[in-house]
C-alpha positions in Angstrom: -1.7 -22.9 -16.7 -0.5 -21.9 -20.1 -3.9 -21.5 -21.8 -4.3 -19.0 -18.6 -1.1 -17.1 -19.8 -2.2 -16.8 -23.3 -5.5 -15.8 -22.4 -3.7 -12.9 -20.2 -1.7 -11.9 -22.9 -4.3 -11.5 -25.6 -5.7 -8.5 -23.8 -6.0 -5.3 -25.8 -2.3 -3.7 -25.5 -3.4 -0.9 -23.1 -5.2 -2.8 -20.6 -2.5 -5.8 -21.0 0.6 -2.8 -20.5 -1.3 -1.6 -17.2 -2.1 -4.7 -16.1 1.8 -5.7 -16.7 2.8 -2.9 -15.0 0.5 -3.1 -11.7 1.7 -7.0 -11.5 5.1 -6.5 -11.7 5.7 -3.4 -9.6 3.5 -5.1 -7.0 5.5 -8.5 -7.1 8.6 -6.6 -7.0 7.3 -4.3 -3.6 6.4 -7.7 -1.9 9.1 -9.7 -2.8 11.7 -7.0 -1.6 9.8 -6.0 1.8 8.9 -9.4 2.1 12.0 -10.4 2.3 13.6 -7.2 4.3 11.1 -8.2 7.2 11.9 -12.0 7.3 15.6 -11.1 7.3 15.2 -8.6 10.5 13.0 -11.2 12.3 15.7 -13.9 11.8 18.5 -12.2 12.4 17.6 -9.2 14.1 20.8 -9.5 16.4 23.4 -9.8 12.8 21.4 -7.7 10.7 24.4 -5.3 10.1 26.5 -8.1 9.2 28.7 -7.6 5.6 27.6 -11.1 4.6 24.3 -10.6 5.6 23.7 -7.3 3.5 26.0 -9.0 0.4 23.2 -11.9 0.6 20.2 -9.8 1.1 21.7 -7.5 -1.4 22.0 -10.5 -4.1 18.4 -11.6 -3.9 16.8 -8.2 -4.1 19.3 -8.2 -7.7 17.9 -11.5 -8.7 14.0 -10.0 -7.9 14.6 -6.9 -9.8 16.2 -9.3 -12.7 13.0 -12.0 -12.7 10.7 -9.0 -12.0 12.1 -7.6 -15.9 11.9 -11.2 -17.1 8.4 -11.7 -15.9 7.8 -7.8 -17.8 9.6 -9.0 -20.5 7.2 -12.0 -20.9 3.9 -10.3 -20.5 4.9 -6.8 -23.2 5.9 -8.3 -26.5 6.7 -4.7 -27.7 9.1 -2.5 -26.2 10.0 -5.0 -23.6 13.4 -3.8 -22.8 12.1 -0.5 -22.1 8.7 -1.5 -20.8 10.8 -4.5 -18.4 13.3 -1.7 -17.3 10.4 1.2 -16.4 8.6 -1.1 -14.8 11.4 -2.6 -12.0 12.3 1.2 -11.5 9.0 2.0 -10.7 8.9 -1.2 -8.3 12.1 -0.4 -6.6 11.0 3.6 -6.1 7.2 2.3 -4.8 9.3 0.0 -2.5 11.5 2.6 -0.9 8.7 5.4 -0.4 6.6 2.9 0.9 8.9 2.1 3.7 9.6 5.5 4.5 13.3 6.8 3.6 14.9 9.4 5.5 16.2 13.0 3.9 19.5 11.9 3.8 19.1 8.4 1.5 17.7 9.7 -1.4 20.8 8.7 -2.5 20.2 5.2 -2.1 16.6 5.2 -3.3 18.8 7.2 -7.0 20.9 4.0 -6.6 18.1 1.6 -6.4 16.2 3.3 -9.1 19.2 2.7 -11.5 20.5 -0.4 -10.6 16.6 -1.7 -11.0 16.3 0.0 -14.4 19.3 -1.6 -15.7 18.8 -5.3 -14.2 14.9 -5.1 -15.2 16.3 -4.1 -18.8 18.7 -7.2 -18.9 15.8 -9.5 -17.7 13.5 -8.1 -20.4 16.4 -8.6 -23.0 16.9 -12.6 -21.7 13.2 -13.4 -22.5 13.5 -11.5 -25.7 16.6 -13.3 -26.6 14.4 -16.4 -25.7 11.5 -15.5 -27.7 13.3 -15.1 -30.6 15.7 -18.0 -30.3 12.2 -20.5 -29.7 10.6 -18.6 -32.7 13.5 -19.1 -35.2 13.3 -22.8 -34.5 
């Protein structure tokens, strides 16, 4: 699997930045509707439940974080930046995708933001790891 990895990111830096880009904000899209659908069918009857929407709330922060890691792993320059575009554009894609009424664009500001600065953080984790494996 690794040779696979560092074949994937020896691609020439536009193709490898697109490429990036088009993975993540697709995982990210997935992993969030994903998840919104298998939450209504489960518990269609306690979907507006606080805990409910704390829990969902906490994994779509921990897919916006892994999807800046996973940015952050595959853009060696920029990552920060590259890991924190990339979740926003995820997160927008997600919500316009699965409609949003006039009245939450609010929300859809929100998400944008809140991905932008959890993709950044993840992006700034694998940096910190990158150069913390390279100094040894």
């Amino acid at each position: 699997m690794d040779k696979y990895i560092k074949k994937f990111t020896e691609l020439s830096p536009r193709v490898g930045v697109v490429l990036s880009y088009i993975i993540c904000i697709n995982i990210c899209a997935f992993a969030r509707n994903s998840l919104k659908i298998i939450l209504w069918y489960m518990f269609r009857e306690f979907y507006q439940n606080h805990w409910l929407i704390i829990f969902f709330n906490s994994i779509a922060y921990s897919i916006m974080f892994l999807c800046g890691c996973l940015t952050g792993f595959l853009i060696h320059k920029n990552s920060i930046f590259h890991s924190s575009l990339a979740v926003a554009l995820g997160v927008m894609f997600t919500y316009l995708v699965s409609g949003i009424n006039q009245n939450e664009y609010i929300l859809l500001l929100e998400g944008v933001l809140t991905g932008a600065v959890l993709g950044g953080i993840g992006g700034g984790c694998v940096l910190l790891v990158r150069r913390f494996l390279c100094s040894k």
